[in-house]
N, C-alpha and C positions, 0 to 999 in steps of 0.2 A: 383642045384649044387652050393654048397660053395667053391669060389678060396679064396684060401690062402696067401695073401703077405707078405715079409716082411716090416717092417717099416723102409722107408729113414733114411738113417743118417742124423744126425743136426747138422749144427755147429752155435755155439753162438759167439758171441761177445757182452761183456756189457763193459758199459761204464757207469761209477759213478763221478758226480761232487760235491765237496764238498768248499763250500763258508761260509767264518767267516769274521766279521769284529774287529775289537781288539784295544779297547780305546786306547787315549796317556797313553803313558808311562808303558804301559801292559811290563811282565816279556818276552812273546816272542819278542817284537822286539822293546824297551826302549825308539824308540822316540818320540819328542813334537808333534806327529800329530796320527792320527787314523790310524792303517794299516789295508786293505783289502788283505783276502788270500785266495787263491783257489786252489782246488787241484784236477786233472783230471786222474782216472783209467781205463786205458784200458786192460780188461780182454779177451784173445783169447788163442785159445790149442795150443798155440804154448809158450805162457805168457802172464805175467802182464808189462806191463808202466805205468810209473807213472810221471806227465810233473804239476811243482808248477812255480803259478804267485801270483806275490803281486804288491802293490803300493809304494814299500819299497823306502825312500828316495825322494819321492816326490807323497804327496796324489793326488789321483783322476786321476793319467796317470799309466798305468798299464805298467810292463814291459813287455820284451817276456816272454811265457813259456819257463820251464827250465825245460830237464831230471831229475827227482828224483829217477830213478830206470826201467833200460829197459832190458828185459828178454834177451838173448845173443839173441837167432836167431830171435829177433826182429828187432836188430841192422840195417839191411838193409833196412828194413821199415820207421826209423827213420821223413824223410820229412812227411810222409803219417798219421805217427801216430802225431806228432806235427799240420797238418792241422786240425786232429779230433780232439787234446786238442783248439783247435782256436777256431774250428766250436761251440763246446760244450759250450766255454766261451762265444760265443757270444748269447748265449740263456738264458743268465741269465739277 
Protein backbone atom coordinates (compact mmCIF):
# COMPACT_ATOMS: atom_id res chain seq x y z
CA UNK A 1 0.00 0.00 0.00
CA UNK A 2 1.07 3.59 -1.10
CA UNK A 3 0.46 6.51 1.77
CA UNK A 4 0.20 9.61 0.45
CA UNK A 5 1.52 12.97 2.06
CA UNK A 6 1.47 16.16 1.64
CA UNK A 7 4.74 18.22 1.32
CA UNK A 8 5.72 20.53 4.39
CA UNK A 9 5.83 23.99 3.85
CA UNK A 10 9.14 25.76 3.48
CA UNK A 11 10.09 28.79 4.53
CA UNK A 12 13.33 30.52 3.26
CA UNK A 13 15.28 33.17 4.18
CA UNK A 14 18.45 34.26 1.96
CA UNK A 15 20.73 36.37 2.72
CA UNK A 16 23.03 38.17 -0.22
CA UNK A 17 26.18 40.00 0.54
CA UNK A 18 27.67 42.06 -1.78
CA UNK A 19 31.33 43.74 -1.34
CA UNK A 20 33.06 46.41 -3.80
CA UNK A 21 36.15 48.33 -3.26
CA UNK A 22 36.27 51.78 -5.24
CA UNK A 23 39.55 53.61 -6.02
CA UNK A 24 40.36 57.31 -4.76
CA UNK A 25 38.49 59.64 -6.16
CA UNK A 26 35.87 57.26 -7.92
CA UNK A 27 32.44 59.23 -8.87
CA UNK A 28 30.56 57.36 -5.94
CA UNK A 29 32.26 58.68 -3.06
CA UNK A 30 35.14 61.56 -4.37
CA UNK A 31 37.65 60.96 -1.84
CA UNK A 32 41.64 60.86 -1.56
CA UNK A 33 41.57 57.30 -0.20
CA UNK A 34 39.82 53.90 -1.38
CA UNK A 35 36.38 53.19 -0.21
CA UNK A 36 35.25 49.79 0.77
CA UNK A 37 31.33 49.02 0.38
CA UNK A 38 29.02 46.38 1.37
CA UNK A 39 25.87 45.63 1.03
CA UNK A 40 23.61 43.05 3.03
CA UNK A 41 20.03 41.59 1.75
CA UNK A 42 17.92 39.89 3.80
CA UNK A 43 15.08 38.14 2.00
CA UNK A 44 12.11 36.63 4.16
CA UNK A 45 7.98 36.36 3.40
CA UNK A 46 7.34 38.62 5.28
CA UNK A 47 10.26 41.20 3.10
CA UNK A 48 13.29 42.45 2.01
CA UNK A 49 16.25 44.53 4.36
CA UNK A 50 18.66 45.86 3.17
CA UNK A 51 21.51 47.34 5.94
CA UNK A 52 24.90 49.24 3.82
CA UNK A 53 28.50 49.66 5.51
CA UNK A 54 31.50 51.34 4.10
CA UNK A 55 34.82 52.74 5.29
CA UNK A 56 33.55 56.30 4.28
CA UNK A 57 35.68 59.04 5.84
CA UNK A 58 38.36 57.12 7.31
CA UNK A 59 39.85 53.82 5.38
CA UNK A 60 40.19 50.45 6.73
CA UNK A 61 37.65 51.00 10.04
CA UNK A 62 34.27 50.16 9.03
CA UNK A 63 31.37 52.09 10.22
CA UNK A 64 28.06 50.54 11.57
CA UNK A 65 25.59 49.09 9.39
CA UNK A 66 23.14 51.27 8.19
CA UNK A 67 19.05 50.60 7.16
CA UNK A 68 18.99 50.92 3.37
CA UNK A 69 15.46 49.69 3.00
CA UNK A 70 13.45 47.54 5.75
CA UNK A 71 10.19 45.90 4.60
CA UNK A 72 7.41 47.59 7.33
CA UNK A 73 6.54 44.43 9.26
CA UNK A 74 10.07 43.87 9.45
CA UNK A 75 10.38 46.90 11.48
CA UNK A 76 10.19 45.09 14.92
CA UNK A 77 12.87 42.76 13.93
CA UNK A 78 15.09 45.57 13.40
CA UNK A 79 18.15 44.47 16.23
CA UNK A 80 17.87 40.86 14.90
CA UNK A 81 18.03 41.68 11.38
CA UNK A 82 21.22 44.10 11.99
CA UNK A 83 23.00 41.18 14.12
CA UNK A 84 22.66 39.09 10.76
CA UNK A 85 23.91 42.04 8.43
CA UNK A 86 27.15 41.84 11.41
CA UNK A 87 27.25 38.11 11.37
CA UNK A 88 27.25 38.13 7.42
CA UNK A 89 29.98 40.93 7.39
CA UNK A 90 32.15 39.18 9.49
CA UNK A 91 32.53 36.21 7.02
CA UNK A 92 34.16 38.11 4.41
Amino acid sequence: MTTQSAEAPVTIVSIRCEQRSYPPYDGFHGTPSPMLWRLVTIETPQGTAAFEQTDYGHPGKLNPWEPRGIASPLVPKLAQLRAVAEATGALL
